[in-house]
Phi, psi and omega in degrees: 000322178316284170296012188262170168294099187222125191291149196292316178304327194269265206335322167274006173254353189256344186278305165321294196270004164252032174262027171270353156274355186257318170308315164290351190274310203291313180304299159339274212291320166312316189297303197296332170260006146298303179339316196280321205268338179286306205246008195281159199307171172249115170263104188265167165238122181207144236241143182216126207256120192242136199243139163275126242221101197296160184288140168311295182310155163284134179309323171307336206274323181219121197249129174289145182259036171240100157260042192233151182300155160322298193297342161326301176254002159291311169323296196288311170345297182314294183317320180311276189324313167287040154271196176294337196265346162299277199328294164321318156315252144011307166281335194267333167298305205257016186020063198277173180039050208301310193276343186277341175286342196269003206221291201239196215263150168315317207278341177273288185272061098258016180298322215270334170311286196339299164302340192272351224220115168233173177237122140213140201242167188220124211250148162218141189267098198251153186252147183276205152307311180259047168046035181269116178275161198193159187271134168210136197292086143306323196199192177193191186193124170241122199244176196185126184247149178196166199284307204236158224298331182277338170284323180327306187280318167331307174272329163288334183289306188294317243238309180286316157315308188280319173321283176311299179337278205277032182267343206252306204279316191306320170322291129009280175276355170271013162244329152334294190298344174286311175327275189323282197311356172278310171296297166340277213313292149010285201280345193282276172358287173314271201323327173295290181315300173306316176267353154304320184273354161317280217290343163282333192276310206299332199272328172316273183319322187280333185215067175263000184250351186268006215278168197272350173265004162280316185329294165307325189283336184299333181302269177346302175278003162308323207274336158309298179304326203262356180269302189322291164317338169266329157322308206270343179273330183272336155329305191253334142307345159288290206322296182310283207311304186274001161305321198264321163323300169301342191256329167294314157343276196290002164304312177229054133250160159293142172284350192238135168271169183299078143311128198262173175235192177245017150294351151125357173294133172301151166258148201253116171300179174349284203295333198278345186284321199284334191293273202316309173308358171263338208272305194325301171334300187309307231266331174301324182250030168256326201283327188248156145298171217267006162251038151325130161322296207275313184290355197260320145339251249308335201269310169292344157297325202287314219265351177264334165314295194314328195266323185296298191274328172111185190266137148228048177282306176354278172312311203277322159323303172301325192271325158317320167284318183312318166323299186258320172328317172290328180286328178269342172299308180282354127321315163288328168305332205263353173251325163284174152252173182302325140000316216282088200011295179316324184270334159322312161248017129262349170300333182294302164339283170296358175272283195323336194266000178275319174302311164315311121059242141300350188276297138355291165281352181279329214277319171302316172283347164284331185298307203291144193243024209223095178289137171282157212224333200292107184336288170284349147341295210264339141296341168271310205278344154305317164301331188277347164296298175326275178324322211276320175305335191280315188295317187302303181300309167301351181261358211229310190257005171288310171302321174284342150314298180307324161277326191296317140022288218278318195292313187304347171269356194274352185266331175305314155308343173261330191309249203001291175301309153338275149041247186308300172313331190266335178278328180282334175287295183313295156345285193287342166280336161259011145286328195269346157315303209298314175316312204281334176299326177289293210269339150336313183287324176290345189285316178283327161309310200284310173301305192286004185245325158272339162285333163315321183280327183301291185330326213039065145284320191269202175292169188179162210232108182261140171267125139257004171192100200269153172294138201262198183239117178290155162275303212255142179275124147335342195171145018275162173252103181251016171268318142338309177289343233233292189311317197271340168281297188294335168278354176262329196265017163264326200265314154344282178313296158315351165264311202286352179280290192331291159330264178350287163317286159339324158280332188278120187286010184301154171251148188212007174199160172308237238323330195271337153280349181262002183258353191291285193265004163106330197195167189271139168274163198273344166208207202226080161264121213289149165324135187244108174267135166281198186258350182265323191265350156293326165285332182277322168285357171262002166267336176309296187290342150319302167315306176269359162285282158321341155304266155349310204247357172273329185255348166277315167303342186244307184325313183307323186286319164278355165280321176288325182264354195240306164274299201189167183282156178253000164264010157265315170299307172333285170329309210258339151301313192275344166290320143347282216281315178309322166279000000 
């Protein structure tokens, strides 16, 4: 059979004698895809087209503070608007899906919204500054699908509401929140600034003399001080000279000039009665014993003189040491410098024994009750009274130079640590200036970017095509469906005659007998149907004709009372048909 020939004639006798195989496929599968095409739902759609709308101002002039791309924030847009308590609102205002809350779970009818509610946005190719051309998001389109054509628009015009709404408010708020967090950020910046220059006045005050522009001057007036101080050393080496100079005057005048009395004989002060009362003294006790009247006088006068005017072996000793000690200086001066260890100690020397001294002689002229009287006495020791006041005041103000000296080297020594401190609070107060001028300025930027945004100035989501009420549904597509049924259910039948004919092992013609046996038969003789299997196959087809029309009827009847009336399937078949 594989190999045989077979002719347009032999297909239609096997297609005659297979159509009840050709007929149930074929029949079966046309009901179910008229069925389908009648009765699966009608989905409309309706579509509302939002143009993204570039900012008025030029961007040079005022930069807005929402920098996320369009496709971005169509997205995050998106996600907002679809939450459970939007979404839920939305089925309860327009009460969609009445019969599926009563059946099924929430989280299952807004999943099923969720799918029903699309974004797609529409790209055009815009050239940049450097003329690059590049995809860029002009618009989008937001659709919403549903059986009926008014809820559909309904729900899209509310979905397109919330959309723009919430595209006005994210906006809004995001230059509100740039605003705010710049203003915060601003008064902490002050605030940082006020307590850095707190903390600079204080560090000031506390270490003002070590601060690094005091330093030169300290410097200076080190150098200043130390001009001084050498001023107050050659000063007071004139002083010493003429200090000493006076004190030698007075060494050899008398403090008492010669008084006479008034017949004109002189009168003898102290020393001179006591001088004479000594000369006496000898010649007295060679003449008298020594308890003599007149020797006991005279011993007891020597002895309240001596005790009145006091010793001067002391003094004439000092001035002998004094004497030479000046003699060995200016020797050493003529080999040495003043510098020089030796000389150094010994001038420390003649100043003690010059103090030692006056100490001496003051204690003698204190001691002495005995005022001087002598004229050029009593000008050298007024001078010498001078000098000694001059030198106690240079040495008076010499200790106050030394000290101050000592303080002004201890802040050049502290200046260094200071410094490094004083440089890092200044660092830091013109970075946090400088900070605060940046975010002043952005702060201010930020204000004017939001009054853009209060205005819709800025970028913005325009409608140019609120959603209609579709005429037409998107789905089911059923003339499509009508067309793809009758060809499967072509392809079906015709298959299933193949098939068949492929299993049934029957000879069904001469040729499937002459490939049998070898040779052709010499003649055909066609079945002879008696009259009982003619009556018997023409009640067969009664039968299964009333059949048939006994199962259409009650399909129709149970279509009718159970999917739909059948003068509403009638309508909507002929709309079918009509498209």
């Amino acid at each position: 059979m594989e190999n045989q020939a077979i002719d347009i004639k032999d297909y239609l006798k096997i297609i005659k004698r297979r159509k009840r195989f050709l007929l149930f496929p074929f029949l079966t599968i046309s009901l179910v895809s008229i069925l389908l095409a009648v009765l699966l739902p009608a989905k409309y759609r309706s579509t509302a087209t939002i143009l993204i709308e570039a900012q008025e101002i030029p961007a040079d002039l005022v930069h807005s503070t929402v920098t996320t791309f369009a496709d971005q924030r169509i997205q995050m847009i998106s996600q907002r608007i679809m939450t459970r308590p939007n979404l839920t609102e939305i089925i309860k205002k327009y009460n969609l899906y009445a019969d599926d809350r009563q059946k099924k779970s929430e989280e299952v009818i807004l999943e099923k919204m969720r799918q029903l509610i699309k974004v797609e946005t529409i790209s055009a190719d815009v050239a940049d500054q450097k003329n690059k051309a590049n995809q860029a998001t002009i618009a989008f389109t937001l659709t919403f699908d549903d059986k009926s054509p008014s809820l559909a628009q309904k729900v899209a015009n509310e979905l397109t509401s919330l959309f723009l709404k919430e595209n006005i408010k994210s906006r809004t708020e995001s230059a509100e929140n740039a605003a705010l967090f710049l203003s915060e950020e601003s008064k902490r910046l002050k605030a940082k600034i006020q307590e850095i220059q707190d903390k600079l006045a204080t560090f000031k005050e506390k270490n003002l003399n070590q601060l690094p522009q005091i330093s030169a001057l300290n410097q200076q007036e080190l150098t200043s001080l130390s001009n001084q101080l050498l001023s107050l050393d050659s000063q007071e080496r004139s002083l010493q000279d003429r200090r000493f100079y006076l004190e030698g005057e007075l060494a050899q005048i008398d403090p008492n000039a010669m008084a006479t009395n008034a017949v004109g004989n002189r009168v003898f002060d102290m020393k001179d009665r006591l001088k004479e009362l000594q000369s006496q003294y000898p010649s007295l006790i060679a003449s008298f014993s020594a308890s003599h009247p007149d020797v006991i006088k005279v011993k007891r006068e020597i002895e309240s003189l001596q005790k009145e005017i006091g010793s001067n072996a002391d003094i004439n000793n000092l001035n002998a040491e004094l004497t030479q000690k000046k003699a060995e200086l200016a020797l050493l001066l003529k080999q040495y410098s003043e510098k020089h260890p030796d000389v150094v100690k010994l001038q420390k020397q003649i100043t003690a024994l010059q103090k030692s001294l006056v100490d001496a002689k003051t204690n003698e002229y204190t001691n002495s009750s005995i005022k001087p009287d002598n004229p050029a006495y009593i000008t050298l020791k007024s001078q010498l009274d001078s000098v000694n006041t001059e030198i106690e005041s240079l040495n008076y103000t010499r200790g106050r130079i030394q000290s101050k000296m000592e303080e002004l080297r201890n802040n050049l020594r502290q200046s260094p640590l200071v410094e490094k401190e004083y440089s890092d609070l200044i660092q830091d107060l013109d970075n946090t200036n400088l900070r605060y001028r940046e975010v002043s300025a952005r702060e201010m930027e930020a204000q004017i970017s939001q009054q853009l945004e209060i205005e819709r100035k800025g970028e913005r989501f325009t409608l140019i095509d609120p959603p209609q009420e579709p005429l037409e549904p998107v789905s089911p597509n059923r003339v499509a469906i009508l067309l793809l049924g009758v060809v499967l259910a072509t392809a079906s039948g015709f298959g299933s005659v193949a098939l068949a004919e492929m299993l049934d092992p029957t000879i069904n013609s001469t040729r499937a007998v002459g490939l049998v046996l070898g040779f052709e038969p010499l003649a055909a003789i066609p079945y002879l149907e008696s009259q009982i299997e003619f009556q018997k196959r023409a009640n067969e087809r009664k039968a299964l004709f009333g059949g048939l029309v006994a199962a259409l009827l009650l399909g129709m009847a149970l279509f009718h009372f159970i999917v739909m009336p059948l003068d509403v399937f009638w309508y909507k078949l002929l709309r079918v048909i009509g498209n």
